[in-house]
mmJSON file of the N, C-alpha and C atoms, coordinates in Angstrom:
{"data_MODEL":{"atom_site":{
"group_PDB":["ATOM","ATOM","ATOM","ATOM","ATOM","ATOM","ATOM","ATOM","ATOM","ATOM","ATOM","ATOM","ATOM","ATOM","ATOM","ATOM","ATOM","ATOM","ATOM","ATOM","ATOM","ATOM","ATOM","ATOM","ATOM","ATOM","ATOM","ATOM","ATOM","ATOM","ATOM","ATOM","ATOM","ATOM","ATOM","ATOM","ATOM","ATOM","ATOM","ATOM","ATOM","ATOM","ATOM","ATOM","ATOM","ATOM","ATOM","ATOM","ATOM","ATOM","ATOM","ATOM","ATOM","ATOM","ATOM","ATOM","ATOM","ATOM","ATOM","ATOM","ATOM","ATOM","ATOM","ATOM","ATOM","ATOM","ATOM","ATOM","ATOM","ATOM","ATOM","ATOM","ATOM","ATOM","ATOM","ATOM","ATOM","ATOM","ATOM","ATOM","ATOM","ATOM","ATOM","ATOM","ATOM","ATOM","ATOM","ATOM","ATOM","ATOM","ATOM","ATOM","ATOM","ATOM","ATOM","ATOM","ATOM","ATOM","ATOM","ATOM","ATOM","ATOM","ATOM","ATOM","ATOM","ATOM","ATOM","ATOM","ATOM","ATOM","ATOM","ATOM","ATOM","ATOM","ATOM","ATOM","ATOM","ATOM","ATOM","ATOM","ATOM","ATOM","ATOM","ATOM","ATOM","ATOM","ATOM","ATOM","ATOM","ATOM","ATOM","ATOM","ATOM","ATOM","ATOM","ATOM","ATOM","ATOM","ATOM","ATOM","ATOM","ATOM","ATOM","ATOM","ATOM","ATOM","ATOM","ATOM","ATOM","ATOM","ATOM","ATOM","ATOM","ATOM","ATOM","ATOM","ATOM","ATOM","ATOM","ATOM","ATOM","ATOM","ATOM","ATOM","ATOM","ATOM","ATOM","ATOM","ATOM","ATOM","ATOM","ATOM","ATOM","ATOM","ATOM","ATOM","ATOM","ATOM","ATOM","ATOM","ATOM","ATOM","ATOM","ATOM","ATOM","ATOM","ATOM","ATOM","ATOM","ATOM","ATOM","ATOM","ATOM","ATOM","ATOM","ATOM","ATOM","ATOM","ATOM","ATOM","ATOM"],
"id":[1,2,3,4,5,6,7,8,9,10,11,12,13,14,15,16,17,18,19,20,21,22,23,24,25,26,27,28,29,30,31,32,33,34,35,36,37,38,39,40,41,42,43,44,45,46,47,48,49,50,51,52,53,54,55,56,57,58,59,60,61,62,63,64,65,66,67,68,69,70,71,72,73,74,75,76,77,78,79,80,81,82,83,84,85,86,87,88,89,90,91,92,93,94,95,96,97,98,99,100,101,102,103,104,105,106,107,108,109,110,111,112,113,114,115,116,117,118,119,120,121,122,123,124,125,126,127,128,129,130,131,132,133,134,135,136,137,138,139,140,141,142,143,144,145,146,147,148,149,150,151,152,153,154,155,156,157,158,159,160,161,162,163,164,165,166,167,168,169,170,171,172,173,174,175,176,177,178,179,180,181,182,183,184,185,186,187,188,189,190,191,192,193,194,195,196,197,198,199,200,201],
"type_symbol":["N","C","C","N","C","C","N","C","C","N","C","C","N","C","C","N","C","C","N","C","C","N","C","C","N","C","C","N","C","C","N","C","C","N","C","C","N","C","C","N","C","C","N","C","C","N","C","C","N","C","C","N","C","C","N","C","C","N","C","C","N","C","C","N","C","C","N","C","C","N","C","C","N","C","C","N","C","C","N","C","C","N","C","C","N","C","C","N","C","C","N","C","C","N","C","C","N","C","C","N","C","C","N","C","C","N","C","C","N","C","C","N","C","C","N","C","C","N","C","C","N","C","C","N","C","C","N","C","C","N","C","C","N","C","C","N","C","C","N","C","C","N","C","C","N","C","C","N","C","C","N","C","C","N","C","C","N","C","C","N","C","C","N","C","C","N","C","C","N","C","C","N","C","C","N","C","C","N","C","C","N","C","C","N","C","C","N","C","C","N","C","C","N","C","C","N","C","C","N","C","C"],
"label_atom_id":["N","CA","C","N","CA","C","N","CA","C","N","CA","C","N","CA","C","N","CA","C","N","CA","C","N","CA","C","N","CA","C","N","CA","C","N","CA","C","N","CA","C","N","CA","C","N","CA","C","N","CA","C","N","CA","C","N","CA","C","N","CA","C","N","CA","C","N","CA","C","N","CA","C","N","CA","C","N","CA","C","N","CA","C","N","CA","C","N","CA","C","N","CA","C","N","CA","C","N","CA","C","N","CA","C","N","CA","C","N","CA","C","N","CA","C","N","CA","C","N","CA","C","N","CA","C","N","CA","C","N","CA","C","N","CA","C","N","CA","C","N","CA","C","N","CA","C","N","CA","C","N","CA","C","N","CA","C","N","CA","C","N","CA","C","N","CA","C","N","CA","C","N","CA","C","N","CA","C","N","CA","C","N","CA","C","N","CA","C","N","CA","C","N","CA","C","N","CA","C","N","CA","C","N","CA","C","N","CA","C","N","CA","C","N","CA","C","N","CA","C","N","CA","C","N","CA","C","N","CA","C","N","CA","C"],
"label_alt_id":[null,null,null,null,null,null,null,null,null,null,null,null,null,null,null,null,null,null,null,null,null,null,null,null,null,null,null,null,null,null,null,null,null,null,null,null,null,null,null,null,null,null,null,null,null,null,null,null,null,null,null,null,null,null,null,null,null,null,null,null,null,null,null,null,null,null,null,null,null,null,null,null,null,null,null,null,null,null,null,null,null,null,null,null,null,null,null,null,null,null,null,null,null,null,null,null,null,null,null,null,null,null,null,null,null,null,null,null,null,null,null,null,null,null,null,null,null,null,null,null,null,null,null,null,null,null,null,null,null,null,null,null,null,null,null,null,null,null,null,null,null,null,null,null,null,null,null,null,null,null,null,null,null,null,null,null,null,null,null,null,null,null,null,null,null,null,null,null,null,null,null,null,null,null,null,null,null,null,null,null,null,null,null,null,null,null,null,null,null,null,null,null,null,null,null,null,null,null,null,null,null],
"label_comp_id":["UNK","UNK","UNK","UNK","UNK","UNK","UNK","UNK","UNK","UNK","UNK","UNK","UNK","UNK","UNK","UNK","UNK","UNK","UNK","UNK","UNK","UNK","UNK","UNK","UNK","UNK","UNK","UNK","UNK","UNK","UNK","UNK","UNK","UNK","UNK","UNK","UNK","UNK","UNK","UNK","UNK","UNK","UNK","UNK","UNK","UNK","UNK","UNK","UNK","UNK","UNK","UNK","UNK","UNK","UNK","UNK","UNK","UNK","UNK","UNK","UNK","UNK","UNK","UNK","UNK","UNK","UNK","UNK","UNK","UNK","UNK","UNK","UNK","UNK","UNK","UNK","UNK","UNK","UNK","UNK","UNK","UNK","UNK","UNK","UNK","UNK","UNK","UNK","UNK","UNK","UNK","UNK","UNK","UNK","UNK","UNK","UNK","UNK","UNK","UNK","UNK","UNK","UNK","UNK","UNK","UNK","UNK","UNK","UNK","UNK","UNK","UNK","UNK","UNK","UNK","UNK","UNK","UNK","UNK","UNK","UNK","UNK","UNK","UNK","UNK","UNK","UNK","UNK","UNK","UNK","UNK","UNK","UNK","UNK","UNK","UNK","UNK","UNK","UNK","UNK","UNK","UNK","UNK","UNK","UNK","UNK","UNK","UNK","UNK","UNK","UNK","UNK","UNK","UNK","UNK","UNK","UNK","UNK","UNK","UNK","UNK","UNK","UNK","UNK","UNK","UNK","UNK","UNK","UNK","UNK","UNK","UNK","UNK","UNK","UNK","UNK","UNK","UNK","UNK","UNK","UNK","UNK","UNK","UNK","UNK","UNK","UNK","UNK","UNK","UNK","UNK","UNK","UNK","UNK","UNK","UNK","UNK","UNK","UNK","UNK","UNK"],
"label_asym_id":["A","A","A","A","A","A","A","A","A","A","A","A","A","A","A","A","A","A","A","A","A","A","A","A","A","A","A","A","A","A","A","A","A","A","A","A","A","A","A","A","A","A","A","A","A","A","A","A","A","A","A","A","A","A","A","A","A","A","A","A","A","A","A","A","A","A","A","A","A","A","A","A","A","A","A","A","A","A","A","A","A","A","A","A","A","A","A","A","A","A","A","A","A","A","A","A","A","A","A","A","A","A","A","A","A","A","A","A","A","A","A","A","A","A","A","A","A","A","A","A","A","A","A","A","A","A","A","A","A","A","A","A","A","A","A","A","A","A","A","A","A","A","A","A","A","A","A","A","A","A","A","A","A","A","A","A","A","A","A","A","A","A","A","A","A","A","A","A","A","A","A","A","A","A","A","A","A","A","A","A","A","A","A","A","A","A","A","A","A","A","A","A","A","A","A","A","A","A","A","A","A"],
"label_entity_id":["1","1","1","1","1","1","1","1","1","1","1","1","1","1","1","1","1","1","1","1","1","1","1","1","1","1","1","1","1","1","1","1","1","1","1","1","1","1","1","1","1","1","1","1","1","1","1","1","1","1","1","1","1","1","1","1","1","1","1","1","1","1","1","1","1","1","1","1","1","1","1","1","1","1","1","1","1","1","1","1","1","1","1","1","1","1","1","1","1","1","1","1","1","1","1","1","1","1","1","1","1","1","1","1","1","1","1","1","1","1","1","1","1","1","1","1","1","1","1","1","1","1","1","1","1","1","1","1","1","1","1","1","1","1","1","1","1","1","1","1","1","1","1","1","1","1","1","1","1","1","1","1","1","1","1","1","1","1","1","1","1","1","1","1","1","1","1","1","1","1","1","1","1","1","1","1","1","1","1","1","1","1","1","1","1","1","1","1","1","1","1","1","1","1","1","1","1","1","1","1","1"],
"label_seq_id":[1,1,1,2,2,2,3,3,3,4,4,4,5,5,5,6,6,6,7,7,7,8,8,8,9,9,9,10,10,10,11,11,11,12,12,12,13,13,13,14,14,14,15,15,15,16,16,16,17,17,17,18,18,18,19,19,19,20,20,20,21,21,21,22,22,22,23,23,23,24,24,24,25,25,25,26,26,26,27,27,27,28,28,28,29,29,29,30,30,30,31,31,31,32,32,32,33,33,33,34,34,34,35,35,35,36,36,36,37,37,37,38,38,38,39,39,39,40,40,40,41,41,41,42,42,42,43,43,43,44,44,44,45,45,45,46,46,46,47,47,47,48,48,48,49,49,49,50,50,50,51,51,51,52,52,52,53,53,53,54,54,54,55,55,55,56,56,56,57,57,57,58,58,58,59,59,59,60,60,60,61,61,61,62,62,62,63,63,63,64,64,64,65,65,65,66,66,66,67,67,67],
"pdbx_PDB_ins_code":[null,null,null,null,null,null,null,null,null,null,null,null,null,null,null,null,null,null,null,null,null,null,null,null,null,null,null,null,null,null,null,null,null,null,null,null,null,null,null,null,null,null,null,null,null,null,null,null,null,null,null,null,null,null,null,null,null,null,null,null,null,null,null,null,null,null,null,null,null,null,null,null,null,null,null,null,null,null,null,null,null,null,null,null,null,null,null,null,null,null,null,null,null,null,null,null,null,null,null,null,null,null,null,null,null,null,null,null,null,null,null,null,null,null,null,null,null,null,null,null,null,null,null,null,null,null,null,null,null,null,null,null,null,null,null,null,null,null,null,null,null,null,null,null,null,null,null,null,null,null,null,null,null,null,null,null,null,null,null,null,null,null,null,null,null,null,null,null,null,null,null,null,null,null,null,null,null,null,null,null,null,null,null,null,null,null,null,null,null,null,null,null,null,null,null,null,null,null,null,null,null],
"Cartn_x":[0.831,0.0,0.877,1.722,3.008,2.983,3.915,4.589,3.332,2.487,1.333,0.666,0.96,0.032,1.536,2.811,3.91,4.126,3.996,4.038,5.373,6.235,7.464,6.744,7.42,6.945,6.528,7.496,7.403,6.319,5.472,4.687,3.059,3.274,2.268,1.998,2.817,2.743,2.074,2.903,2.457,0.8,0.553,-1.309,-1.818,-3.392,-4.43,-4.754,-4.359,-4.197,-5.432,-6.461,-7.647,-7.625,-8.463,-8.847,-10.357,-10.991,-12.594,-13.087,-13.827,-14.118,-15.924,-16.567,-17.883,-18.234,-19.322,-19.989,-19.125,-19.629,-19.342,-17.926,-17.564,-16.461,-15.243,-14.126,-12.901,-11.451,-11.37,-10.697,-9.602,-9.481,-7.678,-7.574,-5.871,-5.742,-3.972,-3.828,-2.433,-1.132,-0.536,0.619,1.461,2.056,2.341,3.843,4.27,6.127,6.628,5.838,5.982,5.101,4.362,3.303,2.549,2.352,1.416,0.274,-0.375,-1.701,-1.586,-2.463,-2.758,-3.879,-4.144,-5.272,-5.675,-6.641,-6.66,-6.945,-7.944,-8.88,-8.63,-9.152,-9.485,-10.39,-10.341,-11.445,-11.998,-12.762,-13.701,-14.267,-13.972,-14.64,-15.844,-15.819,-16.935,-18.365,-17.964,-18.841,-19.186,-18.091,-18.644,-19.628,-18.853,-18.98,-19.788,-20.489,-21.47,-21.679,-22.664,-23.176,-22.58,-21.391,-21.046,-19.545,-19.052,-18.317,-17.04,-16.937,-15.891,-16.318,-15.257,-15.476,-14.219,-15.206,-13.937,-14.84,-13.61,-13.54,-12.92,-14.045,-13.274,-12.952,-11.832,-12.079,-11.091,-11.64,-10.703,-9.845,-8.851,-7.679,-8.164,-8.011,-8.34,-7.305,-6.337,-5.253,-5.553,-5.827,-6.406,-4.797,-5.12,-3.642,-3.307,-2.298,-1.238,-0.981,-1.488,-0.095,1.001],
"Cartn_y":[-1.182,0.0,1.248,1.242,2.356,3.047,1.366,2.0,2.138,1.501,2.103,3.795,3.856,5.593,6.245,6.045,6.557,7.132,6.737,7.135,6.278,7.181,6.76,5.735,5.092,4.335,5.141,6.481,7.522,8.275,8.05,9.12,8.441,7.177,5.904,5.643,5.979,6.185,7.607,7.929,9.65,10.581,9.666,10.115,9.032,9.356,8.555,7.707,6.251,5.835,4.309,4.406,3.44,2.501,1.29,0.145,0.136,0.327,0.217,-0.822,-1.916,-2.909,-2.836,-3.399,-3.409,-4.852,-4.276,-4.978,-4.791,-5.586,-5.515,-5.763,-6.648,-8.085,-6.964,-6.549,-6.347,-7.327,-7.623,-8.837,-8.464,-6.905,-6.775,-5.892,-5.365,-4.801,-4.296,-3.23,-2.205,-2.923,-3.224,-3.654,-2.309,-1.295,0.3,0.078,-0.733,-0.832,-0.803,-1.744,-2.464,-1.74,-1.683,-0.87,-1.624,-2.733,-4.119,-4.215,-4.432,-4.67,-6.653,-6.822,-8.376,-8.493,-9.942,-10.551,-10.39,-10.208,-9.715,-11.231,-11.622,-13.136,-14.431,-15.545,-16.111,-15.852,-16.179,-15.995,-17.005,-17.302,-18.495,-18.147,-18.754,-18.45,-18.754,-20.158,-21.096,-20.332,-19.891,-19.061,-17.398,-16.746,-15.629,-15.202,-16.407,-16.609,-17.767,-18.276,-19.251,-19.705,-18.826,-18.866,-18.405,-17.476,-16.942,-17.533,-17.01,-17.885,-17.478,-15.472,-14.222,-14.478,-14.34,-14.035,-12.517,-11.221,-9.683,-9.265,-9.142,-8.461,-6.759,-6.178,-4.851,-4.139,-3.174,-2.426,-1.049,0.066,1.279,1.765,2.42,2.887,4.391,4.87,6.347,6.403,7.813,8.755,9.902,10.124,11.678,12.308,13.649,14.801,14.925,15.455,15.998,14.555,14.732,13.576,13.983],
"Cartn_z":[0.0,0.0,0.0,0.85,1.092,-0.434,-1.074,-2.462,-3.574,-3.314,-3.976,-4.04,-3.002,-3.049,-2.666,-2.802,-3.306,-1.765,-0.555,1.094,1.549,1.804,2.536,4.173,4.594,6.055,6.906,7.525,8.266,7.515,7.169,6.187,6.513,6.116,6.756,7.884,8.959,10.518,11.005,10.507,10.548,10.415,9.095,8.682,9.304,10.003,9.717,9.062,8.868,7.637,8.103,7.357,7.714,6.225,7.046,5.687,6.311,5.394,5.299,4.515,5.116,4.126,4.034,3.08,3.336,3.705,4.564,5.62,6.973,8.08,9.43,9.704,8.737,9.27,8.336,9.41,8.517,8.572,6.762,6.124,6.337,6.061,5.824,6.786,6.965,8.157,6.849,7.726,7.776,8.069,7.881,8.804,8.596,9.292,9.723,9.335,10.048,10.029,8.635,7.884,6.364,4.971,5.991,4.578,3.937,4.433,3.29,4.494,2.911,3.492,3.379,4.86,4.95,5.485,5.844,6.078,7.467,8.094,9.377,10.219,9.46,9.918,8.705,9.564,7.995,7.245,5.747,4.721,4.128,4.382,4.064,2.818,1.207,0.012,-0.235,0.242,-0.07,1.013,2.433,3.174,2.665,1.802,1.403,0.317,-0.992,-2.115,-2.784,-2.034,-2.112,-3.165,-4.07,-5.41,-6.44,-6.074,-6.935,-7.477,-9.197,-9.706,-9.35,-9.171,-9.185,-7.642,-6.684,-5.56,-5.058,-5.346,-4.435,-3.722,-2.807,-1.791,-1.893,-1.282,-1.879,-0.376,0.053,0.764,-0.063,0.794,0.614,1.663,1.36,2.222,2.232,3.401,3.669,4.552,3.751,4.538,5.035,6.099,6.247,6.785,6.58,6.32,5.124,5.041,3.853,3.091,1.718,1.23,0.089],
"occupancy":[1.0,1.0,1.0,1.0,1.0,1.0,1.0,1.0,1.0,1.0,1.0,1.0,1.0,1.0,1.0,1.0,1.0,1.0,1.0,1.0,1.0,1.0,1.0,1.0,1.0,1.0,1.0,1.0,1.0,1.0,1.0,1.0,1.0,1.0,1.0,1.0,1.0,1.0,1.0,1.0,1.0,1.0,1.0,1.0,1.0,1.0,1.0,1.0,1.0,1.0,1.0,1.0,1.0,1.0,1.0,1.0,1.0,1.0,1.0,1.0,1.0,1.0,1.0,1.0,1.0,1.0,1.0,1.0,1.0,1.0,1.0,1.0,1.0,1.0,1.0,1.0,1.0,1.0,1.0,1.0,1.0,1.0,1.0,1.0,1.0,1.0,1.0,1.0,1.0,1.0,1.0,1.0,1.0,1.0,1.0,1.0,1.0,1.0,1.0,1.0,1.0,1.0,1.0,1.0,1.0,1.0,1.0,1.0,1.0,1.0,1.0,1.0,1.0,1.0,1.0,1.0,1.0,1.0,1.0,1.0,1.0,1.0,1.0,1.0,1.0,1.0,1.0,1.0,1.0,1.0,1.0,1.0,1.0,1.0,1.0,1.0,1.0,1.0,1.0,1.0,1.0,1.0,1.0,1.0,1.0,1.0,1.0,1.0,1.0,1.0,1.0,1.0,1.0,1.0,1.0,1.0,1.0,1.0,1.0,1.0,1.0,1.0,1.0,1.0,1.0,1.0,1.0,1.0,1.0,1.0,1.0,1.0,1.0,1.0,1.0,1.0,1.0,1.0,1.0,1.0,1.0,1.0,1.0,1.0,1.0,1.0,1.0,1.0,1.0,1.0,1.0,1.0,1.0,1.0,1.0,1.0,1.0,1.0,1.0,1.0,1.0],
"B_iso_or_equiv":[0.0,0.0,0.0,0.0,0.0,0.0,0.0,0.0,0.0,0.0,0.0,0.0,0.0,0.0,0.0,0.0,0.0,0.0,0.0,0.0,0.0,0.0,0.0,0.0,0.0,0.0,0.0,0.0,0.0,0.0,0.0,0.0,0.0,0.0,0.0,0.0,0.0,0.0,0.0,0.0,0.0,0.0,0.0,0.0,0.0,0.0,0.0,0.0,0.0,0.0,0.0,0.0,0.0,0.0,0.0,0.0,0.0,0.0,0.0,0.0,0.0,0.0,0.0,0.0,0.0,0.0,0.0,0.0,0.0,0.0,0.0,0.0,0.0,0.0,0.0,0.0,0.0,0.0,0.0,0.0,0.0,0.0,0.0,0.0,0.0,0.0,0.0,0.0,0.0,0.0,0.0,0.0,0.0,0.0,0.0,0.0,0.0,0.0,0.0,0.0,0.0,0.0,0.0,0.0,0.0,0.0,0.0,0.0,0.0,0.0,0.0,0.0,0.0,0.0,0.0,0.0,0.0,0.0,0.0,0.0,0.0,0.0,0.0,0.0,0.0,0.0,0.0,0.0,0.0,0.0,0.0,0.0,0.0,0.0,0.0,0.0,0.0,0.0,0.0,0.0,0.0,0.0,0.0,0.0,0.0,0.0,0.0,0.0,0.0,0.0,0.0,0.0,0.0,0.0,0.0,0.0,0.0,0.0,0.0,0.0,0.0,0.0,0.0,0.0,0.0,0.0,0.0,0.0,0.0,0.0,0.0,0.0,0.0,0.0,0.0,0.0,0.0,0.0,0.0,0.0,0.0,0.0,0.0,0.0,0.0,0.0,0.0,0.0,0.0,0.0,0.0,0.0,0.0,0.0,0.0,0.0,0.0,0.0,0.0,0.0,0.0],
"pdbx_formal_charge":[null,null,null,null,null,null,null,null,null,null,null,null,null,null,null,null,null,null,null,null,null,null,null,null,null,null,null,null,null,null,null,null,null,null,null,null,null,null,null,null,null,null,null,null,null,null,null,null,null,null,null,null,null,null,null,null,null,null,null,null,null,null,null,null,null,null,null,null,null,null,null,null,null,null,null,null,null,null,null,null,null,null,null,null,null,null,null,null,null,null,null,null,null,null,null,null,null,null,null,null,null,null,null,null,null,null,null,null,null,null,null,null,null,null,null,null,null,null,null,null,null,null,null,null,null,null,null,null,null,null,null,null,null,null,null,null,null,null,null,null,null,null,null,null,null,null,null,null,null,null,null,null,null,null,null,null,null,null,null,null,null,null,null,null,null,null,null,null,null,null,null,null,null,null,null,null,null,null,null,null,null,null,null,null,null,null,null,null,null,null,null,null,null,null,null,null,null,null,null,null,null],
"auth_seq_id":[1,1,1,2,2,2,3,3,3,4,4,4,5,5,5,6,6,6,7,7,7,8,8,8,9,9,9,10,10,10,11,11,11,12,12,12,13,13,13,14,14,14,15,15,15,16,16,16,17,17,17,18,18,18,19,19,19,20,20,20,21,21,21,22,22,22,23,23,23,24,24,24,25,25,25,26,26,26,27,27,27,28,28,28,29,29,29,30,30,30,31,31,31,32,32,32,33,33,33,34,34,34,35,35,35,36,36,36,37,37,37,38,38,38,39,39,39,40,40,40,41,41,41,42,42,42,43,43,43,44,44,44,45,45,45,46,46,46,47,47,47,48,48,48,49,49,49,50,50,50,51,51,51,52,52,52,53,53,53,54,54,54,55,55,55,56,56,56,57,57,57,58,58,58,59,59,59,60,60,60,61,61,61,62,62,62,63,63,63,64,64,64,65,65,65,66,66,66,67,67,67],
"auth_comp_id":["UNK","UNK","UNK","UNK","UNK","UNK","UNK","UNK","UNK","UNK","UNK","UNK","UNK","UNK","UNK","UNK","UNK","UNK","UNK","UNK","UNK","UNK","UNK","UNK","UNK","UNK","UNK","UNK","UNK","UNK","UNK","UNK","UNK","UNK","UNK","UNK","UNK","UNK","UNK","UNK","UNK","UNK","UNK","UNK","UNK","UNK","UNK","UNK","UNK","UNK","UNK","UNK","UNK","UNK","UNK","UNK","UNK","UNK","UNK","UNK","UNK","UNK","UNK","UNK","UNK","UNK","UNK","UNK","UNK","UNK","UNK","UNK","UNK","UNK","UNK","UNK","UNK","UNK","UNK","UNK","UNK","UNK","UNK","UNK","UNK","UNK","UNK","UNK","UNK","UNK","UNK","UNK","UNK","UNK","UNK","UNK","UNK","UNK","UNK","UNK","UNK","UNK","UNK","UNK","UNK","UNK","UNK","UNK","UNK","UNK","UNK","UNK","UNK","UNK","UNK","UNK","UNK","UNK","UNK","UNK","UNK","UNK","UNK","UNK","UNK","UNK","UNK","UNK","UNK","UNK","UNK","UNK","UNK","UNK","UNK","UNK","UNK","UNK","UNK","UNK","UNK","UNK","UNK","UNK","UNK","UNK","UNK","UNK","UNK","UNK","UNK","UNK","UNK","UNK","UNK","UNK","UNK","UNK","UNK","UNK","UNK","UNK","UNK","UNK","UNK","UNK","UNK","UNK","UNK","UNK","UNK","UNK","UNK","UNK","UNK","UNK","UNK","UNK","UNK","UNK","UNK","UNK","UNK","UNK","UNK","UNK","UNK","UNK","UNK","UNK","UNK","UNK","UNK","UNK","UNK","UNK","UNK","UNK","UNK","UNK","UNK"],
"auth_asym_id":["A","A","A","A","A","A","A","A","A","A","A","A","A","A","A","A","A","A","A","A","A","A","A","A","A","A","A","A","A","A","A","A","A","A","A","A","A","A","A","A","A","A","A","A","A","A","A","A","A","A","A","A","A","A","A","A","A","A","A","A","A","A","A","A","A","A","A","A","A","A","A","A","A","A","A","A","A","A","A","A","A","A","A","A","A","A","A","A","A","A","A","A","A","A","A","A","A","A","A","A","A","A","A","A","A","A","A","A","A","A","A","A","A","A","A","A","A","A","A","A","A","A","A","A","A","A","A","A","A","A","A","A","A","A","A","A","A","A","A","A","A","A","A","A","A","A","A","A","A","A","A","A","A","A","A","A","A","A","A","A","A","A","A","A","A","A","A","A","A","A","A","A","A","A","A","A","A","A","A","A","A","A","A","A","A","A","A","A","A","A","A","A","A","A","A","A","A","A","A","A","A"],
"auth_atom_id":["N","CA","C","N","CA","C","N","CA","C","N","CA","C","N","CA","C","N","CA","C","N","CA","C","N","CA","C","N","CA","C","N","CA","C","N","CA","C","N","CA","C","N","CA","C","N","CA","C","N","CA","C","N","CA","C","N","CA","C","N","CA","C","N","CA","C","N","CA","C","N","CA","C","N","CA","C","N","CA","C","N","CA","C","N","CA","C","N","CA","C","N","CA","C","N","CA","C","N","CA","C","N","CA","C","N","CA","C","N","CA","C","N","CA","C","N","CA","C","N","CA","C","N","CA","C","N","CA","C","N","CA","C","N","CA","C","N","CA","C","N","CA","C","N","CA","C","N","CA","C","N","CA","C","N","CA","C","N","CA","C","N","CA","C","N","CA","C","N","CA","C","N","CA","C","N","CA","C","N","CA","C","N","CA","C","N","CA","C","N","CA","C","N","CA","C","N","CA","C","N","CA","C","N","CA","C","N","CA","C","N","CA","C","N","CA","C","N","CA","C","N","CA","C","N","CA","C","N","CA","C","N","CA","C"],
"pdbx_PDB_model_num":[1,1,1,1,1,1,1,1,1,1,1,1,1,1,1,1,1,1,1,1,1,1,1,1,1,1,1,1,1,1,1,1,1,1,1,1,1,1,1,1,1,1,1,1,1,1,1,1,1,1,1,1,1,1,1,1,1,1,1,1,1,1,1,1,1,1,1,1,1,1,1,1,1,1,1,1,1,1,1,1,1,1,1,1,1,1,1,1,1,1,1,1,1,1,1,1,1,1,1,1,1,1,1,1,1,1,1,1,1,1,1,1,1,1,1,1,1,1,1,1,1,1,1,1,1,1,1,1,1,1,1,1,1,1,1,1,1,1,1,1,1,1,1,1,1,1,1,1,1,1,1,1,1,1,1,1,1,1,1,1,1,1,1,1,1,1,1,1,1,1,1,1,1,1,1,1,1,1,1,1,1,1,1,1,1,1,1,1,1,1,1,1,1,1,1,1,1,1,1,1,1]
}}}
């Protein structure tokens, strides 16, 4: 995520930096030191994705401050 939105580490610590997923349950999580985004929980496909053939998961990253 860091080298994605072009945020030095100290820069990623520094802002507000959130993962918003939809619905209740959040999948991914920040790791701050590193800058990667990972898995917070397990993910069960067959429990999310039931019927369906495409199974995403979407969330958004929100930096609040300066970037």
């Amino acid at each position: 995520v860091a080298k994605d939105l072009a945020l030095n580490l100290m820069a990623l610590q520094d802002h507000g930096v959130r993962l918003v997923s939809e619905g209740r349950t959040q999948y991914f999580s920040l790791h701050k030191k590193m800058g990667h985004l990972v898995t917070a929980e397990r993910i069960d496909r067959e429990q999310l994705c039931r019927l369906v053939e495409k199974c995403v998961l979407r969330c958004e990253v929100i930096v609040e401050g300066e970037m």
